[in-house]
Structures are given as structure tokens and as C-alpha cells.
N, C-alpha and C positions, 0 to 999 in steps of 0.2 A: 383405437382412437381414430376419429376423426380425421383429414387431410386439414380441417379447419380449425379443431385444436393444435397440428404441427406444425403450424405456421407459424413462422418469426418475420416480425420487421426490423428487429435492429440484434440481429445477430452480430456480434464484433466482429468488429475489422480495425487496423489502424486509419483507413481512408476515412472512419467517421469522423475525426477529428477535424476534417477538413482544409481548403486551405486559407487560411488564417490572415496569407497576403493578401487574397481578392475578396475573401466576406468580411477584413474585417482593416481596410486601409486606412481609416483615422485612428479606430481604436485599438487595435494590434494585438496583439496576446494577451496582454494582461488586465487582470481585474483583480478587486479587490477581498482579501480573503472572508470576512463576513459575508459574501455574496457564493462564494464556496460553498461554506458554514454554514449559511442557509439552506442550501440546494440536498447538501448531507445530512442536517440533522430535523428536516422536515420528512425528507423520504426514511430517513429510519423511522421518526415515529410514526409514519402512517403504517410501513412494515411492521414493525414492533406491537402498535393496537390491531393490525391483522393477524398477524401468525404468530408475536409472543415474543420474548425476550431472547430464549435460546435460536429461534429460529432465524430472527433477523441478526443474531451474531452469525449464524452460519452462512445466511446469504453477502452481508459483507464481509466474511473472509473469502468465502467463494469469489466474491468478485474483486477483491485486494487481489487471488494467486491468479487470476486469468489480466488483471492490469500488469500485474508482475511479470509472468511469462512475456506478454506484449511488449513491455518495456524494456525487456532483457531483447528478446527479439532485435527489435528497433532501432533502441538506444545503446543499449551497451554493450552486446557480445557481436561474433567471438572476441575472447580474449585469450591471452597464451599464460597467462599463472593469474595466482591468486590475488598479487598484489597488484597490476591491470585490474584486476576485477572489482577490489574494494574501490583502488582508486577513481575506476570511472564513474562506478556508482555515486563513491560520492560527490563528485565532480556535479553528474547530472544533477542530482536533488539538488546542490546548492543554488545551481544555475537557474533549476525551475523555481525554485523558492520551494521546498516542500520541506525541506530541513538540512537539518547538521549532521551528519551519520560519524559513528565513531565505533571503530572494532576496540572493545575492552579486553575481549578474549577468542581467542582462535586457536583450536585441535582440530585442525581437518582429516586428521586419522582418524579421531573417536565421533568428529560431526557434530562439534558444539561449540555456537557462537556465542555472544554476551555483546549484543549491541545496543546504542544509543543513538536517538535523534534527537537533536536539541531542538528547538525552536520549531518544532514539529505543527505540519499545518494543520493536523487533524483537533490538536487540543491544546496546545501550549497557549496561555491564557485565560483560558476557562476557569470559570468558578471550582471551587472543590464538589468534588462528588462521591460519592461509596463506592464507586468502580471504574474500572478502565475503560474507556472509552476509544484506543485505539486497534480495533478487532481487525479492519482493512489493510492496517499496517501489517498486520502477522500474518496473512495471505500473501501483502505483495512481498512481504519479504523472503517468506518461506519459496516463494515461488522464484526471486531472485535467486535462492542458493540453488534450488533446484536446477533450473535453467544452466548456470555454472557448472555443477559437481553432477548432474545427473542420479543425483538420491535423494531422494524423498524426505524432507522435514517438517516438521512440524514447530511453530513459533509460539509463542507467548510473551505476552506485557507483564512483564514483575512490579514494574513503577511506570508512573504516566503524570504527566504535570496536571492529570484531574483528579488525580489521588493525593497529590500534594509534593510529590517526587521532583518538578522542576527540570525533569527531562522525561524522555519514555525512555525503557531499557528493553530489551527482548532478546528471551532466551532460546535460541533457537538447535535442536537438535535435532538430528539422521535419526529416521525410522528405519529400524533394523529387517 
């Protein structure tokens, strides 16, 4: 390859986020979540009519476990046990607005969670649909227990308030 194929200009960093007190002193951090909504589910279908259904699942869970990691990074860790961890977690999302988090079930010997977001920003509201819609979540989430426990798992959406569920659920287990 090329040195002009390698080239990235917005390789992540937390510094892209910016800062928010001097670009943004009338209108401050927040915006309205249809404005989110939009920015997300135009870039999926333009990914989606390029590379296909499975493929732009893959790139947004890709980019849900490297927001995750980021976020753990940043925001939440270190922590000194597990229940620090849940709690700041969900601490953060409430504060950012991004949802309700709720541990249903915890074996952190066997590495399987059963969690819930309620009022989740990625879909709660949404019309019903034949599928989940929150692929992003199970990246950043997977990538939050990782970041904690140091093992590797892998997430899934069992229920999704765009399947009709009125919360998402995600089952999250330790790759062996």
C-alpha cells in the first residue's frame, strides 16, 4: 500500500471531542437527540447501501468497542471492585443522557452479564422493526467489561425497544 492509502485524518483521540467551553459558550454541550438520530442512522444507511447489512453491523460495533474502551479510559476507570464499576458506569450514562443501565444478572466467575438500558438513546422511541437496532451498544459495552476485567466478550441485544421490548437487554459473555 500506498503511504496515501495510510493516511488517516481523524484517527481517535479523546482531544477530538474538543473543548466544548470555548467552541461552544452559548450553546454548551447539549443538543437535541433527533439531531444524534440523524447523524447515526444516515451514516448507517449510507454504510449499509455500500458494504451491506452485516458489514455496517460490524463497523458499528467496531466503533461502539473503541468508544467503549475511550470511555472507560476517560470516564470511568480505574476502579477498585465491581460494584465502583457498575456504579460509575451508570452514573455516567445517566448524566450524559444516553440511558438507564441496570445489572439483571452478574457471574463474574463464569463472565456473564444480563444488562438493561432503559430509555436508551440509540432507539427507545422508535417505530417497531424486525431487528435490533442497537449493534453500537454491544461494542461499547463489551468493550466496557473488557476494559474492567481484562477478558474479552462478546455482547448481544436479546430485546430492543425497536423490536417491541421497551428496554434493550444485552447478554454479555467472557470469550473463553
Amino acid at each position: 500500500m500506498s503511504a496515501l492509502t495510510n493516511a488517516r485524518n481523524y484517527k481517535f483521540s479523546w482531544n477530538l471531542l474538543g473543548d466544548l467551553q470555548l467552541g461552544r459558550p452559548n450553546m454548551g454541550p447539549q443538543t437535541r437527540i433527533e439531531i444524534y438520530r440523524l447523524m447515526q442512522f444516515t451514516f448507517r444507511d449510507v454504510v449499509e447501501r455500500r458494504y451491506g447489512t452485516e458489514a455496517a453491523d460490524e463497523i458499528f460495533r467496531e466503533a461502539g468497542k473503541l468508544a467503549g474502551g475511550e470511555f472507560y479510559r476517560n470516564v470511568i476507570g480505574p476502579v477498585r471492585n465491581s460494584e465502583e464499576f457498575f456504579r460509575k458506569v451508570q452514573d455516567a450514562l445517566k448524566d450524559l443522557g444516553v440511558g438507564l443501565l441496570r445489572v439483571e444478572q452478574a457471574d463474574f466467575d463464569a463472565g456473564h452479564f444480563v444488562l438493561t438500558v432503559s430509555e436508551d438513546l440509540d432507539c427507545s422511541g422508535l417505530p417497531e422493526l424486525d431487528h435490533e437496532v442497537c449493534v453500537y451498544d454491544e461494542g461499547f459495552i463489551a468493550a466496557l467489561l473488557e476494559q474492567y476485567s481484562g477478558r474479552k466478550f462478546t455482547v448481544k441485544e436479546i430485546d430492543c425497544w425497536a423490536t417491541g421490548g421497551r428496554t434493550c437487554r444485552f447478554d454479555a459473555r467472557a470469550v473463553n
